[in-house]
C-alpha positions as CSV (number, residue, x, y, z in Angstrom):
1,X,1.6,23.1,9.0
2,X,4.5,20.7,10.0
3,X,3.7,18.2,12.6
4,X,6.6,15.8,13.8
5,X,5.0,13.2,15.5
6,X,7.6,10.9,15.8
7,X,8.3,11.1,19.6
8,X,4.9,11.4,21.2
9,X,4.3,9.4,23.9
10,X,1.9,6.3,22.9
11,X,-1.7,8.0,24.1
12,X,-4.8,5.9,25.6
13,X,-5.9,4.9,22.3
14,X,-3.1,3.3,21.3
15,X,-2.9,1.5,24.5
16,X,-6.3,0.6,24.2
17,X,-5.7,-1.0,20.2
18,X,-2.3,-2.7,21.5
19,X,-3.6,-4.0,24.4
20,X,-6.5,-5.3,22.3
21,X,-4.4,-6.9,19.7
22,X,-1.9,-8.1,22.7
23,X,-5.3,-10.3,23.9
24,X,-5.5,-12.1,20.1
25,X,-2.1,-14.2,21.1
26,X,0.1,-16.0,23.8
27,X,3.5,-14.9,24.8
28,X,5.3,-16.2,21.5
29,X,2.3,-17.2,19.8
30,X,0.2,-15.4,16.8
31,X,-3.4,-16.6,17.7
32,X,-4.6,-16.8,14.0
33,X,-8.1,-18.4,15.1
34,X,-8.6,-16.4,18.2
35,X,-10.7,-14.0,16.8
36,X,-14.4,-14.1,16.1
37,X,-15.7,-13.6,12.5
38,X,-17.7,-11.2,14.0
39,X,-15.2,-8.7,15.6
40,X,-15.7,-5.3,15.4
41,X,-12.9,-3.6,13.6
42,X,-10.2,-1.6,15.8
43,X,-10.4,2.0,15.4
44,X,-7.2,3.7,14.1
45,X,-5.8,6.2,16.1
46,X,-6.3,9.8,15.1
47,X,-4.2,11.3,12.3
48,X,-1.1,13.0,12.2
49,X,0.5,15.3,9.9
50,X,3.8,16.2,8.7
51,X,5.3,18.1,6.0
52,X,7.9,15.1,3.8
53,X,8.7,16.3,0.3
54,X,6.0,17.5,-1.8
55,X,3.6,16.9,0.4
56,X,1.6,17.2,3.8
57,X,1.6,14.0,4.7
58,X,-1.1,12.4,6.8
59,X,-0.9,9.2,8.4
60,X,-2.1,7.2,11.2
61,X,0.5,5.3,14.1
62,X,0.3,3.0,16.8
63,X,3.4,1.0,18.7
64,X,6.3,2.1,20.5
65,X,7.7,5.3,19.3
66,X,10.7,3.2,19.7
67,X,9.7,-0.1,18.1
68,X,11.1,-1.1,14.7
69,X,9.6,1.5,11.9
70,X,6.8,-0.6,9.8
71,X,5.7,1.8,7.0
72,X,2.2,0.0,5.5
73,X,1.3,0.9,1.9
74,X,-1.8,0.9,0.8
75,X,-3.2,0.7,-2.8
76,X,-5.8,2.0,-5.7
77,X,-9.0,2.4,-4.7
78,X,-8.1,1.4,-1.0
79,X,-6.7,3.8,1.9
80,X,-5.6,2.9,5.0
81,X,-8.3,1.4,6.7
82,X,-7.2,-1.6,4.7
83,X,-4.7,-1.7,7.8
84,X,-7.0,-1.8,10.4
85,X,-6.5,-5.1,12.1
86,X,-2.9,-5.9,10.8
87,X,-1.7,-2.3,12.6
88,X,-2.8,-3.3,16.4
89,X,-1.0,-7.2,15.9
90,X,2.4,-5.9,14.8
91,X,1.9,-2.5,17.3
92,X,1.6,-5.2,20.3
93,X,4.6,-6.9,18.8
94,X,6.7,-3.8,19.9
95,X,7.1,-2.5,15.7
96,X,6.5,1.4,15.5
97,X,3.6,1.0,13.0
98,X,2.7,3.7,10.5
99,X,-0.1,3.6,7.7
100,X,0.0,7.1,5.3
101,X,-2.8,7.9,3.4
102,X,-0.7,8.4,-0.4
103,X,-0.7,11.3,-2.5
104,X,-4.4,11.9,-3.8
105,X,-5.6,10.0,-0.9
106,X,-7.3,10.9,2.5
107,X,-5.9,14.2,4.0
108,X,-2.5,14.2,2.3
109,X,-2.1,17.3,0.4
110,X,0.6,18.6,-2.1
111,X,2.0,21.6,-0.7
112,X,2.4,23.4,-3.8
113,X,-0.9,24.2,-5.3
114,X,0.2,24.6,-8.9
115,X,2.3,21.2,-8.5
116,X,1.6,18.4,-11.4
117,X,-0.8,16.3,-9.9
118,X,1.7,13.4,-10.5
119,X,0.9,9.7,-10.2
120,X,3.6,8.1,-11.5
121,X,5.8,4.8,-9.8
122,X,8.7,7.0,-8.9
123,X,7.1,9.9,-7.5
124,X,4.8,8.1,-5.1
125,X,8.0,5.9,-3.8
126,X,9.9,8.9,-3.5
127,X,7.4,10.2,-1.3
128,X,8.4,7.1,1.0
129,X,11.6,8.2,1.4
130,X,10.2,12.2,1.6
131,X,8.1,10.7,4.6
132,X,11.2,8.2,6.2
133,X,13.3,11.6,6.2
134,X,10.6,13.4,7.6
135,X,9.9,11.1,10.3
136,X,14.1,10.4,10.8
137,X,13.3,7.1,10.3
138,X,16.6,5.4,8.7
139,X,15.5,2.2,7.8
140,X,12.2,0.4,7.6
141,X,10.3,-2.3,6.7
142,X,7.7,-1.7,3.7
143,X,4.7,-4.0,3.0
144,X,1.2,-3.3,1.1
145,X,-0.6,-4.4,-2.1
146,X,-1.3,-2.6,-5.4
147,X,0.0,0.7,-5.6
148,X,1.6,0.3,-1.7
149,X,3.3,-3.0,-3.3
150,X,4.5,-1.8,-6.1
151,X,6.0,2.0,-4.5
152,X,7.5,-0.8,-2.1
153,X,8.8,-2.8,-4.4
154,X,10.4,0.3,-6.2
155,X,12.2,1.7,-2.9
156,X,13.7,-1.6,-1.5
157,X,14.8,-2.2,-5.5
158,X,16.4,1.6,-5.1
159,X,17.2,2.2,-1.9
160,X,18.0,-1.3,-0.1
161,X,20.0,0.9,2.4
162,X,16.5,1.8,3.8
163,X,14.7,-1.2,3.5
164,X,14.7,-3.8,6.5
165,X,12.5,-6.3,5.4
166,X,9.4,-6.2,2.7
167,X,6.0,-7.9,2.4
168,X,4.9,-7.4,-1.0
169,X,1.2,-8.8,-2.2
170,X,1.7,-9.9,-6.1
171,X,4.8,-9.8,-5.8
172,X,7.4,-7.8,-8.4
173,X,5.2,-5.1,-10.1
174,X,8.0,-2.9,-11.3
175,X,7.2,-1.7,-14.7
176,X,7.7,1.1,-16.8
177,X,6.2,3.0,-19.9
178,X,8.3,1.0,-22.4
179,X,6.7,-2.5,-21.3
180,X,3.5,-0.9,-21.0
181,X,3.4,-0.7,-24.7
182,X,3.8,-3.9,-25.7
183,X,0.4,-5.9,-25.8
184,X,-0.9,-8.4,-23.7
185,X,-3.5,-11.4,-24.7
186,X,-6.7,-10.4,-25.1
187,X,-7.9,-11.9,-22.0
188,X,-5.4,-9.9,-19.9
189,X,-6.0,-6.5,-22.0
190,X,-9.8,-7.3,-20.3
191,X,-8.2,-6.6,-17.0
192,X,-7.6,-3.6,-17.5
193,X,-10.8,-2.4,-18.8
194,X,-10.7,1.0,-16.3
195,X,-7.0,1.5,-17.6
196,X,-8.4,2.3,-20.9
197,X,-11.3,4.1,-20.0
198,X,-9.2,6.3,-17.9
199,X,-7.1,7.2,-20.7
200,X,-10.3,8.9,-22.3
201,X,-12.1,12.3,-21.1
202,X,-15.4,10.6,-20.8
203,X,-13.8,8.5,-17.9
204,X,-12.0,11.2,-16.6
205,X,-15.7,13.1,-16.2
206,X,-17.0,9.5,-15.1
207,X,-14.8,8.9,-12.7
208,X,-14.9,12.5,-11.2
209,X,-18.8,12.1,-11.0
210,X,-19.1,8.7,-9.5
211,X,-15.8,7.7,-8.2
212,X,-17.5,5.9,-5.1
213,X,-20.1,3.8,-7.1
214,X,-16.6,2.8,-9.6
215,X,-14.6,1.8,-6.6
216,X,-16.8,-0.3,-5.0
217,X,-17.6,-2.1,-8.3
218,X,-13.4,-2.2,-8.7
219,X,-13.6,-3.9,-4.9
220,X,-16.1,-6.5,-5.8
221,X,-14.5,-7.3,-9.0
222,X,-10.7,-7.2,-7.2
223,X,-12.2,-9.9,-4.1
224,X,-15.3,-11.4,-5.9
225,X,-15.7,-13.5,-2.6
226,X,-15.2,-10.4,-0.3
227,X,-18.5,-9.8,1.6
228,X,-17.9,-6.5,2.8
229,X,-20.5,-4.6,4.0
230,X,-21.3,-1.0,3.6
231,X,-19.9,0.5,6.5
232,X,-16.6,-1.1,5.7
233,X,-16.9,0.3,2.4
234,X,-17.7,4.1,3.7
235,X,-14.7,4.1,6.2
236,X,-12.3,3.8,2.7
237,X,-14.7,5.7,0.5
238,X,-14.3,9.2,2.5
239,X,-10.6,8.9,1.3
240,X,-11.2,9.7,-2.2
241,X,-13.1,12.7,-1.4
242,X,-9.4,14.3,-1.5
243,X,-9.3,16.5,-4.1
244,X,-6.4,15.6,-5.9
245,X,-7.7,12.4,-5.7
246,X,-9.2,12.2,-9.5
247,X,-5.6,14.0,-11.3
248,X,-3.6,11.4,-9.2
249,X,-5.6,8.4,-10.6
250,X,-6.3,9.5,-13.8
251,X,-2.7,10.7,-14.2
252,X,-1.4,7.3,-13.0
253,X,-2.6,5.3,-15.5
254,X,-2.5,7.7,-18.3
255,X,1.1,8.0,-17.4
256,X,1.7,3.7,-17.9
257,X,0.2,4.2,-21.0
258,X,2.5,7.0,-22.7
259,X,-0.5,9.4,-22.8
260,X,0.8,11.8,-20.2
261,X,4.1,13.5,-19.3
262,X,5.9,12.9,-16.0
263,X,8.3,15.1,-14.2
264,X,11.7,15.3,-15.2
265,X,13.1,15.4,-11.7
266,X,11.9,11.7,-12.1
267,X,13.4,10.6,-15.3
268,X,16.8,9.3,-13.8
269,X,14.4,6.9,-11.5
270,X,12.5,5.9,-14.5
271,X,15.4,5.1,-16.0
272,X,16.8,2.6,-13.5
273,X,13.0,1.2,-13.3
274,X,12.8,0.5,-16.8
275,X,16.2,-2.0,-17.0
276,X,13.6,-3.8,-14.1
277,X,16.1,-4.4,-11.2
278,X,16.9,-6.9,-9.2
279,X,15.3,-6.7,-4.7
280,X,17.9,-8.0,-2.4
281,X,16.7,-7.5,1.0
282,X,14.8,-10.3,2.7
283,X,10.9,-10.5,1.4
284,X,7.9,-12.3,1.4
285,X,5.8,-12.5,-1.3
286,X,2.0,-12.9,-1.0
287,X,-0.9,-14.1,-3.2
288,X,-5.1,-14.4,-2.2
289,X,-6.4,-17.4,-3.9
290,X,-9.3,-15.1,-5.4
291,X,-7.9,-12.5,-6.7
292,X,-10.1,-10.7,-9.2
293,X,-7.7,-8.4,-10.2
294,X,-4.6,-8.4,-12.6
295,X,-1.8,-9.6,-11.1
296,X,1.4,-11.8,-12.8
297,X,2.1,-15.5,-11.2
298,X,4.6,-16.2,-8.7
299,X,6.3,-18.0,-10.9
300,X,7.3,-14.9,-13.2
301,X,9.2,-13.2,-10.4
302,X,10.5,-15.5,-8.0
303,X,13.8,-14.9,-9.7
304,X,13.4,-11.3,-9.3
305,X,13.9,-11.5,-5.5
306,X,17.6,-12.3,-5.1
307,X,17.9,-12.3,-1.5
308,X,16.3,-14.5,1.2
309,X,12.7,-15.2,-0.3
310,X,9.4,-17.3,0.0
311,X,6.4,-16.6,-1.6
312,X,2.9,-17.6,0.5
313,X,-0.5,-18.1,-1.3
314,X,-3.2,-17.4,1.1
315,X,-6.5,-19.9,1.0
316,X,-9.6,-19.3,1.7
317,X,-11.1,-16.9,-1.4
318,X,-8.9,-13.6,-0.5
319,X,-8.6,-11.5,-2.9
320,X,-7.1,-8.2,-3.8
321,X,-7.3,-6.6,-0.3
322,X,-5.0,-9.4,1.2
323,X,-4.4,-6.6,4.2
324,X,-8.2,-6.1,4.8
325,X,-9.5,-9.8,4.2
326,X,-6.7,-11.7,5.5
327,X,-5.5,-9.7,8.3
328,X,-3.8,-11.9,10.3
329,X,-2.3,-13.5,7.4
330,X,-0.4,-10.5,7.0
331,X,0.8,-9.8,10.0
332,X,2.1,-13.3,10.0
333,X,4.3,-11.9,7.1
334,X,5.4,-9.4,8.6
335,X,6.4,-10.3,11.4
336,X,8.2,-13.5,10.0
337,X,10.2,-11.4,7.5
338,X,11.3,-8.7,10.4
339,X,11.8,-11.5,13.0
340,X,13.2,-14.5,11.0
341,X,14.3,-12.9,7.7
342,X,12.4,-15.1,6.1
């Protein structure tokens, strides 16, 4: 069922979460140390749907319906709660905010059942531009981390005519099946541990069985200095109860590897991906100092970004999650990149 969202009105709830977020800073001025450590996290507002592409898209909002389109990205095993404070700080800034739950993820549903449960780079940033179309949304600005950085990445490298501005958390992670079989140090292959055992049936099977207990062991490893507690854990965890959830995954990095098939309709994209292209629009590039994850040093793609740029390293033991863990951090960046052009 198709649900065009786009013009609402802005409801109490959102009123309530910008007015919130509208009390964190003075006219001009992003209180970074005005909130208590021991806020409680805002509430996103309830879900929308709406049919973009190959999917049924669903995806939370908040800001003027008029407001300059922010589309936030979120990544593997995270959904959008990772979003939760950032969303209310921009929303109150006057940017139309909105935070889709990805294929696999949350209540977004393929809207052919016998589709290919497809994870690969192109097909999840074509469902960004599925979604912009959707929503009639010409241009926006795109920021998130891990999989949301990378699809971001991807579409402002593609389609610059739809990208304002982007925030992008490790920076350039455009890659493509022929760099992912050339070998890294063994240090590095150590990273990506779950890569491998997703490439086997055994962690197919264990992921399908205890996809919970492996993500939270993938968050601690990802922000070793991350002390989130369980009910933050459970408000993410409910989003890979989807049940595309495991193909997407599994197919995702099975796909990097060599050891599964994509869809054809995607070759072209690959294609262009593979000859790893330059990203002209104006970005900011963001780091935690903690992060457990793989990820490649600024230095490596500074050069990628050819258009206004500055990369920010965030203190403090962030990891991974940059959204979640350094919220106003975030918002900082994007807001500086839409406001300033970096």
């Amino acid at each position: 069922m198709e649900r065009d969202a786009s013009h609402e009105p802005i409801d109490m709830h959102r009123r309530a979460l910008c007015g919130a977020a509208l009390a964190l800073a003075a006219p001009g001025v992003l209180a970074l140390s005005a909130v208590p450590a021991a806020a409680a996290v805002p509430e996103l507002p309830p879900l929308r749907h709406i049919d973009a592409g190959a999917l049924n898209v669903a995806y939370a909002e908040l800001g003027p319906v008029d407001g300059a389109p922010v589309i936030l990205l979120h990544g593997w095993p995270y959904d959008i709660h990772a979003f939760a404070e950032v969303a209310p700080i921009l929303a109150a800034r006057g940017q139309r905010v909105i935070m889709p739950f990805l294929r696999g993820y949350g209540a977004t549903r393929f809207r052919d059942a016998a589709a290919l449960r497809n994870g690969q780079p192109a097909a999840l940033a074509t469902d960004v531009i599925d979604l912009m179309d959707a929503l009639k949304i010409r241009r926006a600005t795109l920021a998130g981390f891990d999989w949301g950085a990378r699809t971001a990445d991807i579409v402002a490298a593609l389609w610059p005519e739809r990208v304002t501005a982007l925030v992008a958390v490790s920076g350039y992670l455009i890659g493509s099946q022929q760099a992912g079989k050339q070998p890294l140090p063994p240090e590095a292959e150590l990273q990506w541990w779950y890569q491998f055992y997703f490439a086997t049936e055994r962690g197919r099977l264990g992921y399908e069985k205890d996809r919970r207990a492996f993500n939270r062991l993938i968050w601690r490893l990802a922000s070793p200095q991350w002390r989130f507690d369980d009910a933050t854990y459970d408000r993410s965890a409910v989003a890979f109860d989807n049940p595309d959830h495991v193909a997407v995954v599994i197919h995702n990095y099975r796909w990097r590897l060599g050891l599964a098939e994509g869809e054809p309709r995607f070759d072209a994209i690959e294609a262009r991906l593979a000859a790893a292209p330059t990203i002209g629009v104006p970005t900011i590039t963001m780091e935690g100092d903690a992060n457990g994850a793989p990820h490649p040093p600024p230095s490596a793609y500074a050069a990628k970004f050819t258009g206004r740029y500055e990369h920010r390293t965030i203190a403090g033991g962030i990891g991974h999650n940059l959204p979640q863990e350094a919220p106003q951090d975030f918002a900082r960046a994007v807001l500086d990149v839409v406001g300033k052009g970096v």
